[in-house]
C-alpha positions in Angstrom: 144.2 113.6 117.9 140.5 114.3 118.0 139.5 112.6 121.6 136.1 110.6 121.8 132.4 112.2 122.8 131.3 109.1 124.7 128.6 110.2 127.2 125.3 108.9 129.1 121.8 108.0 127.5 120.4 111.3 128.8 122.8 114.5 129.0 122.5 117.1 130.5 122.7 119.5 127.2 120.6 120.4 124.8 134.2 104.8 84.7 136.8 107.4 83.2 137.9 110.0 84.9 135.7 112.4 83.6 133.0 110.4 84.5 133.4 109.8 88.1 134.2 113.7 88.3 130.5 113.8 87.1 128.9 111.3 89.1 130.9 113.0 92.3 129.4 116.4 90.9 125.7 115.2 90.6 125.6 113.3 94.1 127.4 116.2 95.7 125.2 118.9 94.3 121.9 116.7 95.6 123.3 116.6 98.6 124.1 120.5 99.1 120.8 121.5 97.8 118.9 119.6 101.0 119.8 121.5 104.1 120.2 119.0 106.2 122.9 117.4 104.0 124.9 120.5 103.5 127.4 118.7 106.0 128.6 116.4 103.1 131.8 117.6 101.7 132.2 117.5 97.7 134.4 114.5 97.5 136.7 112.2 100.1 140.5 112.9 100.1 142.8 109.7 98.7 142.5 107.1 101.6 146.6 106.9 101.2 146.8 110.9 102.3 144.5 110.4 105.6 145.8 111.2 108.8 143.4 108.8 111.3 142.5 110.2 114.3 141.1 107.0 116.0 140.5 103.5 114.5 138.4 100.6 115.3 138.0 97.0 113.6 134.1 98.2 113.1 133.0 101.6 112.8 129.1 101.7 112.7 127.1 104.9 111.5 124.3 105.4 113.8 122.9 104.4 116.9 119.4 103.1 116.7 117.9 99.9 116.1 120.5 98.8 113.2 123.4 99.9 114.5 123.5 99.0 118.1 122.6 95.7 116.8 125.4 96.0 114.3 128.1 96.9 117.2 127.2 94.4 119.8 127.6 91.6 117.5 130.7 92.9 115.9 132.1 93.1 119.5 130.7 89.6 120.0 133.0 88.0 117.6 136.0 90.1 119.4 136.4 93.1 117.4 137.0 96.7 118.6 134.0 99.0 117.3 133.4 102.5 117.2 129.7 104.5 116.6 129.3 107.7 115.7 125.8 109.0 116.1 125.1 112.5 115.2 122.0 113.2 118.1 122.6 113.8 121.4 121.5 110.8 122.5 121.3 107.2 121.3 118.1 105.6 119.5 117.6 106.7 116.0 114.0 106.9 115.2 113.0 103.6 117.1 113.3 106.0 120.5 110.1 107.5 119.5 108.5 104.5 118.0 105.9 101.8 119.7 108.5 99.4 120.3 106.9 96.3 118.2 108.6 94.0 116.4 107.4 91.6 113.5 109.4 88.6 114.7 107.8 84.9 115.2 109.0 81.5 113.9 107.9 79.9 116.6 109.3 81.0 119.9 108.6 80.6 123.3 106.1 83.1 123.9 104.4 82.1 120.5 104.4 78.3 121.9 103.1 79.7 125.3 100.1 80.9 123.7 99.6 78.3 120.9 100.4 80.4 118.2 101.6 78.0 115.7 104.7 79.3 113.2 107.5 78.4 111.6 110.3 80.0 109.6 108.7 79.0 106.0 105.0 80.4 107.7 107.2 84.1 108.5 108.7 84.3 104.8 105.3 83.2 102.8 103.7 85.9 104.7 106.1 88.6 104.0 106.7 87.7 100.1 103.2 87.7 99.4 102.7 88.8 95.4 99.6 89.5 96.2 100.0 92.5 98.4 102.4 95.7 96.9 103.9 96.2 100.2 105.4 92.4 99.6 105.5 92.2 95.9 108.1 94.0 95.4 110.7 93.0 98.1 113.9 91.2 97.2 113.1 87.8 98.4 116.6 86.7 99.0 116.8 89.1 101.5 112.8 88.2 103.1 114.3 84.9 103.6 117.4 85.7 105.2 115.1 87.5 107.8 112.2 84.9 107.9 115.5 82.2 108.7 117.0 84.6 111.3 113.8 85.3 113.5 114.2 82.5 116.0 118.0 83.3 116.3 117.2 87.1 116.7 114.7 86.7 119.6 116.7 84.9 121.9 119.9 87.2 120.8 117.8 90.4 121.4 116.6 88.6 125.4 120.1 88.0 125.9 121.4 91.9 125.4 118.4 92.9 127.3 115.5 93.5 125.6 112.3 92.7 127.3 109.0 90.9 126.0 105.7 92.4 127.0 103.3 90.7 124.6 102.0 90.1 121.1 99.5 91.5 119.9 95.5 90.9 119.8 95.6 91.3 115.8 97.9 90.7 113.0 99.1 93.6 110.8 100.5 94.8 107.9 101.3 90.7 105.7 101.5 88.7 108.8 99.0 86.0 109.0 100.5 83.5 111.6 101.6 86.0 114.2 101.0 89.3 115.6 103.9 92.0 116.4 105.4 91.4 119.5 106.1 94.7 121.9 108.6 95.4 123.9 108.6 96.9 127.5 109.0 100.6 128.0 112.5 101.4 130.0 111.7 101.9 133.2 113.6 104.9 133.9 111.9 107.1 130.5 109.8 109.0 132.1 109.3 111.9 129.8 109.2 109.0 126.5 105.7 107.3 126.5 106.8 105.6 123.4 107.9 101.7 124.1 111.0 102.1 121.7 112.9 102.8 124.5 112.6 99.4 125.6 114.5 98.0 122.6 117.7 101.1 122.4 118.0 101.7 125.9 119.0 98.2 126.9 121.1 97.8 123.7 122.9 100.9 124.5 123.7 99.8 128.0 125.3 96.4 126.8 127.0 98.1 124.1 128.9 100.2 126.6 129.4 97.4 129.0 131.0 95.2 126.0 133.7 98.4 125.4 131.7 99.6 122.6 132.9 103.6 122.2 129.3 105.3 121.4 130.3 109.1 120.0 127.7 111.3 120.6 127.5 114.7 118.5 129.3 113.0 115.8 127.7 113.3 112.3 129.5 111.0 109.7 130.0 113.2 106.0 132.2 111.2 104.1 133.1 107.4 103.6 136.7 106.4 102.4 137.3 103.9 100.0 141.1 102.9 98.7 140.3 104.2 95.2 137.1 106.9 94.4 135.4 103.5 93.3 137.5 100.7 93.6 139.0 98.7 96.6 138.1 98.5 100.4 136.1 100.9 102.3 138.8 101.8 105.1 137.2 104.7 107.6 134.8 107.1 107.7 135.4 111.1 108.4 132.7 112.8 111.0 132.3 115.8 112.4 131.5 117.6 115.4 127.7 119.1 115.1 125.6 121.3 117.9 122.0 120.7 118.7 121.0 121.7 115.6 123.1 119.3 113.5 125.0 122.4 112.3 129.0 121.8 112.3 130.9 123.3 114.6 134.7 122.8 113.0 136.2 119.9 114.5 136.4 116.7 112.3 137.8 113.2 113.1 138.9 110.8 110.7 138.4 107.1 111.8 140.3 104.4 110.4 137.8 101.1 110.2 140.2 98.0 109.9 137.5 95.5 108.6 134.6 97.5 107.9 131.9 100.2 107.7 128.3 99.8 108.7 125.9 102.4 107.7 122.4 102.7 109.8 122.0 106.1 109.6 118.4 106.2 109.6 117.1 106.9 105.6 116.5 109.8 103.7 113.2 111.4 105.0 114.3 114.2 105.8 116.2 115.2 102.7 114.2 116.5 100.0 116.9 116.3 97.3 116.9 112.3 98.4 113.2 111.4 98.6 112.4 113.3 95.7 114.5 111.1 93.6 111.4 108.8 94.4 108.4 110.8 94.7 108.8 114.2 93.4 105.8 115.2 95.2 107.6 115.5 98.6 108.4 118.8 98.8 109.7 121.1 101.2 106.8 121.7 103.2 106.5 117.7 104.3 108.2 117.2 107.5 109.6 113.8 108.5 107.7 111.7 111.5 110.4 112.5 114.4 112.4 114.8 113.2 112.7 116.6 116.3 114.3 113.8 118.0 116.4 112.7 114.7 116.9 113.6 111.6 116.9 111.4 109.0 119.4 113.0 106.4 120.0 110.6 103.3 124.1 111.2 104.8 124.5 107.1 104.7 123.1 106.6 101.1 125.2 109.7 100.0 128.2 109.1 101.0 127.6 105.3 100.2 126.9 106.0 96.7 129.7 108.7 96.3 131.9 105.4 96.5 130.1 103.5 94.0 127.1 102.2 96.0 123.8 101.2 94.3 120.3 101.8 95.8 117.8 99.0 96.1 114.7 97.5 95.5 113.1 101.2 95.1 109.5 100.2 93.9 109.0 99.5 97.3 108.6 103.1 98.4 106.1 104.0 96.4 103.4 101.2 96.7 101.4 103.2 98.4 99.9 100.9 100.8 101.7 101.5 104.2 102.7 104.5 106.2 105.0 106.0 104.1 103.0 109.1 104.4 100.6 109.6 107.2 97.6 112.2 107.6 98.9 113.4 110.8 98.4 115.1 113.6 97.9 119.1 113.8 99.1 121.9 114.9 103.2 121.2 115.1 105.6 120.9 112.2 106.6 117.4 112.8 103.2 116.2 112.3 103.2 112.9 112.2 100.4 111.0 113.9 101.6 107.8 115.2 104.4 109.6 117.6 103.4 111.2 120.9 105.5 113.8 122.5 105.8 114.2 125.7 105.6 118.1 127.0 108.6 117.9 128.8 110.5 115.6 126.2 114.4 116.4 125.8 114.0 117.6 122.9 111.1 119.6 122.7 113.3 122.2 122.0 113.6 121.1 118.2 109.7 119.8 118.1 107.9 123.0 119.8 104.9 121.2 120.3 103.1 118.2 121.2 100.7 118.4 118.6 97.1 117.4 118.6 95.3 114.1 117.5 92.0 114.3 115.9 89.5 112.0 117.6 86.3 112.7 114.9 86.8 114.8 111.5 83.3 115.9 111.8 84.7 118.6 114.5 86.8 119.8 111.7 86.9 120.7 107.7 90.9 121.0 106.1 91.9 123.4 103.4 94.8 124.1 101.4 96.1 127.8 101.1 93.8 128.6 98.8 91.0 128.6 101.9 89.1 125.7 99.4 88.2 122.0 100.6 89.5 119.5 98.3 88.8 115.5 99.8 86.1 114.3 102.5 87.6 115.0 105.8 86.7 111.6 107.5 89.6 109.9 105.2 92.2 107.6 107.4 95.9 108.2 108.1 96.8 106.0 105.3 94.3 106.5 102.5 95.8 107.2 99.8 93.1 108.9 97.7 93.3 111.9 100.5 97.0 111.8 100.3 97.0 112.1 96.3 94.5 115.5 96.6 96.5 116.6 99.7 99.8 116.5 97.2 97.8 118.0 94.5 99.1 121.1 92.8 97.3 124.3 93.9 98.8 126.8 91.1 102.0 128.0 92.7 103.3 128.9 89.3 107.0 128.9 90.9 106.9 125.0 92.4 104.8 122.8 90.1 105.1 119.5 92.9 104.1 119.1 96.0 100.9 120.5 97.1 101.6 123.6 99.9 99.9 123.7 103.2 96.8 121.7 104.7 94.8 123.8 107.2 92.7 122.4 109.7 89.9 125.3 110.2 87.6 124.7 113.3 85.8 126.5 116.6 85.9 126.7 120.1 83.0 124.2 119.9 85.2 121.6 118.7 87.8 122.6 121.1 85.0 121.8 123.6 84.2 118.2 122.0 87.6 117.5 121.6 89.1 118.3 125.0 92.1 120.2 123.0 94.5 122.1 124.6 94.9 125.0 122.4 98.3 126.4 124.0 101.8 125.8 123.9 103.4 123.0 124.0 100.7 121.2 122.6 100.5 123.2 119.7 103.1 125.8 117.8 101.8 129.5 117.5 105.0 130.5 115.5 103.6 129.5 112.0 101.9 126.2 112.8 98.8 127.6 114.9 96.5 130.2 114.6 93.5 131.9 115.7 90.9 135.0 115.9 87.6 136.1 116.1 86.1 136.0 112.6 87.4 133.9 109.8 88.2 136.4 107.8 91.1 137.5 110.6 91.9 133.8 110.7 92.9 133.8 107.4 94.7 136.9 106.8 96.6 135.3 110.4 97.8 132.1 108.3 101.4 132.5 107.4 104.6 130.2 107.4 107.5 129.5 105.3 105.5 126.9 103.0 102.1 129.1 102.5 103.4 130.8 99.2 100.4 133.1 99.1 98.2 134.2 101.7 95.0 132.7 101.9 91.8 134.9 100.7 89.7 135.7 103.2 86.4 135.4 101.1 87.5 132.4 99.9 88.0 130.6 103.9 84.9 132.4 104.7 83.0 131.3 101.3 84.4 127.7 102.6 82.8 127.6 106.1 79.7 129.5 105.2 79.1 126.2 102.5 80.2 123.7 104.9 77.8 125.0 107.6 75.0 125.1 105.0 76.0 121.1 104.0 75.4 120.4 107.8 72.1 122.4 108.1 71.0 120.0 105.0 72.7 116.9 106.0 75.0 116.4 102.9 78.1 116.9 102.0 77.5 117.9 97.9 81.0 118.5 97.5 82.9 115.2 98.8 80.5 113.4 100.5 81.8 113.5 103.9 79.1 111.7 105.8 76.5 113.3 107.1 78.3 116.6 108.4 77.2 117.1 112.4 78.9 120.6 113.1 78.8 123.6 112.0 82.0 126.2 112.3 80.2 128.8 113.9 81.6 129.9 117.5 84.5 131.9 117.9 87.4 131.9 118.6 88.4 130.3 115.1 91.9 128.4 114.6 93.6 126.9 111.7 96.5 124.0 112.7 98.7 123.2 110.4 97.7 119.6 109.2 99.7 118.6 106.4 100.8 115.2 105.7 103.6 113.9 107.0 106.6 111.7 105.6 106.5 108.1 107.8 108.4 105.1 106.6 111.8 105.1 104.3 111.5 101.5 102.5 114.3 101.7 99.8 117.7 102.8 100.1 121.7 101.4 99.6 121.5 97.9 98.1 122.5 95.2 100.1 123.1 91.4 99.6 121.7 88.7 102.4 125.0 89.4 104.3 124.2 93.0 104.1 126.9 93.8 102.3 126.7 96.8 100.1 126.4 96.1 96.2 127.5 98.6 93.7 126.3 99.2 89.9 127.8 96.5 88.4 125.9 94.3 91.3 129.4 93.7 93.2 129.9 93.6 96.8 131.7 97.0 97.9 134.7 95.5 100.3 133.9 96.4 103.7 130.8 98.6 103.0 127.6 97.3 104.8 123.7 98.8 105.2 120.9 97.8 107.2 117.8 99.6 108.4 115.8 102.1 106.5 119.6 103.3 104.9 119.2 100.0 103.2 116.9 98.8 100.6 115.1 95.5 99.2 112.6 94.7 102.0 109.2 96.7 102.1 109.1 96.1 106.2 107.8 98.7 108.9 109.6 98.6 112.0 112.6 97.6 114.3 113.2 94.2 113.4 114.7 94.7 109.8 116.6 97.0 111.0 118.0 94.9 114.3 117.8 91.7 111.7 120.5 93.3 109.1 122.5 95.2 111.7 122.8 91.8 113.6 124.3 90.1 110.0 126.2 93.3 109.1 128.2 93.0 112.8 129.0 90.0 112.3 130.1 89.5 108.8 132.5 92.9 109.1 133.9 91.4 112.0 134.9 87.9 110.5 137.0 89.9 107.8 140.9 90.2 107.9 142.3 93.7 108.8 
């Protein structure tokens, strides 16, 4: 019998026949050709030959802001739960995120500052036809959340979390509120991110209820009775390093009443997010993907049991942070994250990375050494993104758009205050510099750069782009008013291609979050919540904690 992996927050170390053969084929085949899914076997055994290893009432999949939810309030209503969480640590992505939450209806802080709200107020602003990011949500599933806001808060208080404040401004389709942070944990100190606020005091009530939290544990397969028919009755996980890699040991664990998956989305597996944008190619890294990896396993192994995925227009609206600009000079780019230097798991990041504070220190190229948008663009405009994604002429991968470059001097080192050095930035492929741009560009090589860039070209480039600033236009793409020339060596080039953010669609679920197959019926003891789940276009923690919540509870009210 495989023995549990419960440990601390912190450790110390680093239809027919044929035609389910085929649908097993072509979801096992996605899955193998994305690295980070080559865990997932080709098909599950016949639940009737399993031998379990352990068994729970609940087994959740994941540990971040869906599935501690999920387990606490399974254990509430008095059932045994085990999590599996592939990291070395608990959180999920909402470790590394600000820590806000879009939740209102009229509380207690709202009432202490006379913000006025209601339920109805919380669901009119989040349905909104008007705006893309709402239009296309299923609105069964908005309400659900809207009706569950006032319920949630006090829940959330209750298990620990701590209230800073909303707020000054409203964001994303609230009107009648502001997002409401949480308090850093006080004990993070290498985290400056608030998330820790919400996971750390979950985790810690999660292990005081009983709940077994298995660390190192990366779930591959879910078990139904039948290939696509009958209960979902345990999951099989196995042992992975650091890395995610395997190292040999499995466990198969028996879940009595049911399966919640909040594993976190599909960002970082290309096979999966290409199904939606074909654009995201290899060389776009996920937001956090040093800290956890977000690997599609959920939705794969969901839909190798008959799953169906949800709501999927609302990836591709293309008016949130689903892709980001970034930040420069580290692969995991993305620009709303900030790493501290001695962060657990720098070993997977490498680098801090740099923020830009004014693109007028700065012009970006693609590997072709050419500029192709006005630099000043924001994180989320999507004009920049579209030329960023832009083909270039690799004749061998017709999506995706290769490499951005950052090209600038040691003057806007100066301006900027960068440190140029590790940790903050990553000289093995994702930072470079020299003495004359030409040497800059012949430097520029990673895995993703499928030529190397001309050095006539980069230094055609600059020599323009100072000429643009010397006149005091931009003739090429109208960047305002360019102030500073590229001119004083040392030269660098940071890697500054955009970066994959949000995950907004994923396994369909019903306003119990029970998963819903093809034919639109519940899957028996399946649920999603979080970004593995889709129908509601919403940034942040409290979808996640809002569906996890529902999911605990409904899989604990069934009979064994």
């Amino acid at each position: 019998m495989s023995k549990s992996t419960t440990g601390q927050d912190c450790p110390q170390s680093s239809g027919d026949a044929a035609a389910s053969l085929s649908r097993r084929r072509f979801l096992t085949s996605g899955a193998a050709a994305g690295a980070v899914a080559a865990a997932i076997p080709t098909q599950a055994a016949q639940a009737a030959d399993i031998t379990w290893d352990r068994e729970a009432d609940v087994v959740v999949i994941g540990a971040g802001a869906g599935g501690l939810p999920a387990a606490i309030a399974a254990r509430e209503k008095g059932a045994s739960v085990i999590v599996v969480e592939m990291n070395f640590d608990i959180g999920g992505r909402a470790m590394m995120s600000f820590g806000g939450l879009y939740i209102g209806g009229g509380n207690r802080m709202q009432q202490a500052i006379g913000m006025q709200d209601t339920p109805d107020l919380v669901f009119a602003d989040w349905a909104r036809p008007e705006m893309p990011m709402g239009r296309f949500s299923d609105r069964a599933l908005v309400r659900t959340y809207a009706d569950d806001n006032l319920d949630m808060f006090a829940w959330l208080e209750k298990h620990g979390v701590k209230w800073e404040a909303y707020r000054p401004k409203p964001d994303r389709l609230d009107r009648s509120r502001t997002r409401l942070n949480c308090f850093a944990w006080p004990k993070e100190a290498t985290n400056p991110m608030r998330g820790s606020g919400f996971v750390r005091p979950l985790a810690q009530t999660a292990r005081q209820m009983g709940i077994d939290i298995m660390l190192r544990q990366r779930m591959t397969t879910i078990h139904r009775e039948q290939p696509f028919s009958g209960r979902v009755v345990g999951v099989t996980a196995i042992e992975v390093d650091d890395w995610f890699k395997p190292t040999g040991k499995s466990i198969n664990i028996r879940a009595r009443k049911g399966v919640i998956v909040a594993s976190g989305g599909c960002a970082d597996n290309v096979e999966f997010r290409t199904m939606f944008d074909v654009r995201l190619t290899d060389e776009y890294q996920a937001e956090n993907s040093g800290w956890s990896k977000r690997t599609a396993d959920g939705e794969i192994a969901a839909l190798q049991v008959g799953a169906a995925l949800g709501a999927t227009a609302c990836q591709t609206t293309e008016d949130d942070n689903m892709l980001n600009k970034g930040r420069m000079g580290a692969k995991s780019n993305g620009a709303a994250t900030v790493i501290h230097p001695d962060a657990p798991h720098m070993f997977r990041a490498r680098a801090v990375g740099l923020a830009v504070r004014d693109y007028q220190n700065l012009i970006l190229v693609k590997e072709t050494g050419l500029r192709f948008h006005d630099e000043m663009a924001g994180q989320r405009d999507y004009d920049y993104l579209a030329a960023a994604l832009a083909w270039t002429g690799d004749p061998k991968k017709m999506n995706g758009g290769g490499p951005i470059w950052a090209i600038f001097d040691s003057g806007a080192v100066a301006r900027e205050k960068w440190q140029v050095k590790p940790p903050y930035v990553d000289p093995e492929g994702y930072f470079f510099s020299a003495d004359t741009i030409e040497e800059l560009a012949k430097k520029i090589a990673n895995d993703y750069q499928w030529r190397p860039m001309p050095p006539a070209a980069l230094r055609g480039t600059v020599e323009r782009y100072n000429a643009f600033v010397d006149a005091g236009a931009d003739a090429d793409f109208k960047k305002p008013k360019p102030l500073h020339k590229i001119a004083t060596p040392p030269f660098y080039a940071a890697w500054h291609t955009p970066c994959i953010h949000d995950t907004y669609t994923g396994i369909r679920i019903n306003t119990k979050a029970q998963v819903v197959d093809l034919h639109g019926k519940v899957i028996p003891g399946l649920y999603a919540c979080g970004d593995s789940a889709g129908g509601f276009g919403q940034h942040g923690i409290c979808r996640a904690a809002t569906f996890g919540r529902i999911a605990g509870f409904d899989a604990a009210g069934q009979a064994a």
